[in-house]
C-alpha positions as CSV (number, residue, x, y, z in Angstrom):
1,X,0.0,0.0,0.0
2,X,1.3,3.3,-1.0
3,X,1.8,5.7,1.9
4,X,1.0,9.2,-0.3
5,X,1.6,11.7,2.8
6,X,5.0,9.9,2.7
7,X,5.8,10.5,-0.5
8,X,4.2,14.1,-0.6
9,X,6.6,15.0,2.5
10,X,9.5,13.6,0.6
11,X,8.6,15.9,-2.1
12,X,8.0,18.9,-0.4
13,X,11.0,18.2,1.7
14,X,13.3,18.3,-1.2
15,X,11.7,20.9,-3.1
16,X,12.4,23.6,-0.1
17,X,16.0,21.9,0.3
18,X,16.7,22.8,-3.5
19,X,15.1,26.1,-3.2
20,X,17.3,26.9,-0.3
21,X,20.0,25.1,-2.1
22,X,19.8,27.5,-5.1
23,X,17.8,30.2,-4.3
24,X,20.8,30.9,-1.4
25,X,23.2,30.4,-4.3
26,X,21.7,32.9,-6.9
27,X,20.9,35.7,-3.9
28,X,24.5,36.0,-2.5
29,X,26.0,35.6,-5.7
30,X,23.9,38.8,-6.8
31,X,24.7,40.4,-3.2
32,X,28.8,39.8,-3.5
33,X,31.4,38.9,-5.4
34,X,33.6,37.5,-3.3
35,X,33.5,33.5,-3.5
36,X,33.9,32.6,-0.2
37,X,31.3,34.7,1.0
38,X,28.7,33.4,-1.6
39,X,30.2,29.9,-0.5
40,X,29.5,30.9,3.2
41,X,25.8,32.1,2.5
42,X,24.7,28.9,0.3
43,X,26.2,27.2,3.6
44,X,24.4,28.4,6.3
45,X,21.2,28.7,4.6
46,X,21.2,25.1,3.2
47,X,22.7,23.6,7.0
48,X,19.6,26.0,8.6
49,X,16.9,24.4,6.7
50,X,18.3,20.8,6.1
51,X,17.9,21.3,10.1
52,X,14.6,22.4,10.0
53,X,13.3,20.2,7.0
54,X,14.2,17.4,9.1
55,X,12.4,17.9,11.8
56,X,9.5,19.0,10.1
57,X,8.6,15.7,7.9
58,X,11.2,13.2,10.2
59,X,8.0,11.9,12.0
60,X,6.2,11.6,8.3
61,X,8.8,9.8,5.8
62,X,11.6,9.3,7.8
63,X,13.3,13.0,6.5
64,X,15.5,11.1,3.6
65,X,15.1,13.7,1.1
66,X,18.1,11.8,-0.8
67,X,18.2,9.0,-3.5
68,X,21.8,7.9,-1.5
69,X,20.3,7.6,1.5
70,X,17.0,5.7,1.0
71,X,18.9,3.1,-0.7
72,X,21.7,3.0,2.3
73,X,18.7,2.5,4.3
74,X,17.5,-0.3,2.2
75,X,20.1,-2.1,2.1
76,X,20.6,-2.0,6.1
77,X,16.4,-3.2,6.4
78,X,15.1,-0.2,7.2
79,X,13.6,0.4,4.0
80,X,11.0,-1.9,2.8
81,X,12.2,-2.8,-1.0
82,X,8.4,-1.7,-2.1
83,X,9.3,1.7,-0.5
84,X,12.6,2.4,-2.5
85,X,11.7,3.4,-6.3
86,X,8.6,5.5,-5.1
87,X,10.9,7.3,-2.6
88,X,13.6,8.6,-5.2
89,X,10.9,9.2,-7.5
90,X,9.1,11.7,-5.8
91,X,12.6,12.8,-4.3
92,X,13.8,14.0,-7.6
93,X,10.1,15.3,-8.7
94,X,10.7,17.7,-5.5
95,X,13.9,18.4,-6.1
96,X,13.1,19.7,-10.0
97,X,10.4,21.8,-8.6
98,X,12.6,23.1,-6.1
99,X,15.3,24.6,-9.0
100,X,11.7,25.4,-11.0
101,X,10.7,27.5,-7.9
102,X,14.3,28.9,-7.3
103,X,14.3,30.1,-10.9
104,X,10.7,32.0,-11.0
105,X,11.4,33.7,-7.7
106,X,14.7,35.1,-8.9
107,X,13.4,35.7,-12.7
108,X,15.6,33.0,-14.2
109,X,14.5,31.5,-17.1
110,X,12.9,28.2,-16.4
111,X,14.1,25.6,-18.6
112,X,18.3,25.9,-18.7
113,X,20.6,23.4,-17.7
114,X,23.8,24.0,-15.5
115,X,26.7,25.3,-16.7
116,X,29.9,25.1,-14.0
117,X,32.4,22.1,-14.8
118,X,32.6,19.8,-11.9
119,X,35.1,16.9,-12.7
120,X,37.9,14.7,-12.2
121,X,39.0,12.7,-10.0
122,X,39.1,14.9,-7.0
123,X,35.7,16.0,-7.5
124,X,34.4,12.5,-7.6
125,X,36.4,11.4,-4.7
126,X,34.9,14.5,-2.9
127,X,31.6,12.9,-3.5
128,X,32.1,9.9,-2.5
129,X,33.8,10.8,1.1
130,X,30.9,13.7,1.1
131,X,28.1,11.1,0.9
132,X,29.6,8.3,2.9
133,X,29.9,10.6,6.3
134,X,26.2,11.7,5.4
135,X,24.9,8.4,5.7
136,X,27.6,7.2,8.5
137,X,26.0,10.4,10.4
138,X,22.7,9.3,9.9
139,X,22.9,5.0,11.3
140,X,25.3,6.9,13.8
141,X,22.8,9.1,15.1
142,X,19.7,6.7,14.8
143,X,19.3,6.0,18.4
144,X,19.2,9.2,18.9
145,X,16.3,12.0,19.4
146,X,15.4,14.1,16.5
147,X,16.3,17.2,17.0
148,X,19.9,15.7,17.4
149,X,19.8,14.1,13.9
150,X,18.8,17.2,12.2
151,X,21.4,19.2,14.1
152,X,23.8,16.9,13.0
153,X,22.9,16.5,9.5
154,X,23.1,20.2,9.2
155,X,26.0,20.5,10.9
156,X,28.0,17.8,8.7
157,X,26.7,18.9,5.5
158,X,28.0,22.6,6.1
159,X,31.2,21.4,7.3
160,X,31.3,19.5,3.8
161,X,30.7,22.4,2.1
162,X,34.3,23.5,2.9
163,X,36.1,20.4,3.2
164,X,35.1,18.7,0.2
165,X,36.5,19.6,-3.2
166,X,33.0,19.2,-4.7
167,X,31.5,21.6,-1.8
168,X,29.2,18.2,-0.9
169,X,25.9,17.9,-3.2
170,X,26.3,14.3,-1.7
171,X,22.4,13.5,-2.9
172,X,21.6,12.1,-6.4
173,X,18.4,14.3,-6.5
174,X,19.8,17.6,-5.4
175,X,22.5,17.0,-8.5
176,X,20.3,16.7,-10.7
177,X,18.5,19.4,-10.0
178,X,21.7,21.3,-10.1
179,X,22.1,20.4,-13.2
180,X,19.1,22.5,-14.2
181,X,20.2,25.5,-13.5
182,X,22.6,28.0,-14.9
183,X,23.3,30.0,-11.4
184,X,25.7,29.7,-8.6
185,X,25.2,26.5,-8.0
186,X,24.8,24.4,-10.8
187,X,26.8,21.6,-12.3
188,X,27.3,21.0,-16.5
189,X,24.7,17.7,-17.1
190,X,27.6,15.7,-18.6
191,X,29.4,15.8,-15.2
192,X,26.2,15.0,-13.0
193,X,26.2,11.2,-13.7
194,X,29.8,10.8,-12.1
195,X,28.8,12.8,-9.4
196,X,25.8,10.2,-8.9
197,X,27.9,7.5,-9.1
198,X,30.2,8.5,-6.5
199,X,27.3,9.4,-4.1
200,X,25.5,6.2,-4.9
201,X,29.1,4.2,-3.8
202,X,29.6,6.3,-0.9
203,X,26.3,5.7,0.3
204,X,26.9,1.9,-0.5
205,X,29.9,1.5,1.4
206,X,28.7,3.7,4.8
207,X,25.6,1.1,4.7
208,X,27.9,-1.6,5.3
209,X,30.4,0.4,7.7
210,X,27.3,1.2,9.8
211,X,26.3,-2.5,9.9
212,X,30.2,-3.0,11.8
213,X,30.5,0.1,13.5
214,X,27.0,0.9,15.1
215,X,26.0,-2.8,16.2
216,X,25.0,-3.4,19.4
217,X,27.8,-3.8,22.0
218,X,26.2,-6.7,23.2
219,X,26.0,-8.5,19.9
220,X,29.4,-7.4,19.0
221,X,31.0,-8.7,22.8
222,X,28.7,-12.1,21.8
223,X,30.3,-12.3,18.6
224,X,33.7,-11.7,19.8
225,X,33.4,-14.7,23.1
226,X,32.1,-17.2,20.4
């Protein structure tokens, strides 16, 4: 059975992330030309409401918002398979209306794909460490109360922001998105399936870290005795 108030809250969860995403992007670039205080203002406006995102719709879908991350979830059980391809789907349907919405607010044409070259190997290895401590952040956090995971997912992805060459898109639906736009922060289309790919392994191999690292102590002293 489809849970539609699920998959509306993963929607309008990652529309508003985009917005802020590239709305914050296109305002400070128009309010300074100094990069690292654009860099600084697309921070702390997409860590504020990644924060507050998360706490709003945490108690509806889960707060995933993220292609990488419902799929490290599946693969750790706690995403039902049937739950997977609906998730992403309506994850990037939000995140295109978010660049959509980012676009008429600021009086950008609608339709235009990115333009900024994002490549290499650097880049892709960016991506990859970007997305894994997203994820590792998340199963480390999951015992946790909410406003604690939100705080922390902020906090991590503006860190990442500054100490990742890629400045941490770390979310298959957010780069494509990205790629629809021509502003601040977009990426050239040809360069957002490698960025995918790198977010998609990262995701892939915090799953299984999580699996080591977060198990209970008592299974792990029960597995070490036998």
């Amino acid at each position: 059975m489809v849970d539609w108030r699920a998959l509306a809250a993963e929607a309008l969860g990652t529309c508003l992330l985009v917005a802020g995403v590239v709305g914050s992007g296109i305002m400070a670039s128009h309010l300074t030309h100094d990069g690292a205080l654009a860099l600084l203002c697309n921070t702390l406006a997409t860590a504020a409401v990644l924060v507050v995102l998360v706490m709003i719709f945490a108690p509806v879908s889960g707060a995933h918002f993220n292609p990488a991350v419902t799929l490290a979830l599946a693969i750790n059980g706690a995403v039902r398979p049937s739950q997977i391809v609906p998730y992403i789907a309506a994850q990037i349907f939000g995140s295109v209306c978010g660049t959509f919405a980012a676009h008429l607010m600021f009086g950008i044409k609608l339709f235009s794909f990115g333009v900024t070259a994002r490549t290499g190997m650097g880049q892709w290895l960016a991506e990859i460490i970007a997305t894994f401590g997203l994820v590792l952040t998340i199963f480390g956090c999951a015992r946790r109360d909410a406003p604690t995971i939100a705080a922390s997912v902020g906090l991590y992805i503006g860190a990442a922001y500054w100490f990742t060459a890629s400045t941490s898109f770390a979310n298959p639906a957010v780069t494509i998105a990205r790629a629809l736009t021509p502003t601040y922060a977009g990426i050239r289309p040809i360069d957002a399936p490698f960025f995918i790919a790198a977010q998609l392994f990262g995701a892939c191999l915090a799953a299984f870290a999580s699996r080591w690292l977060f198990t209970p102590q008592q299974s792990r002293a029960a597995g070490a005795s036998g």
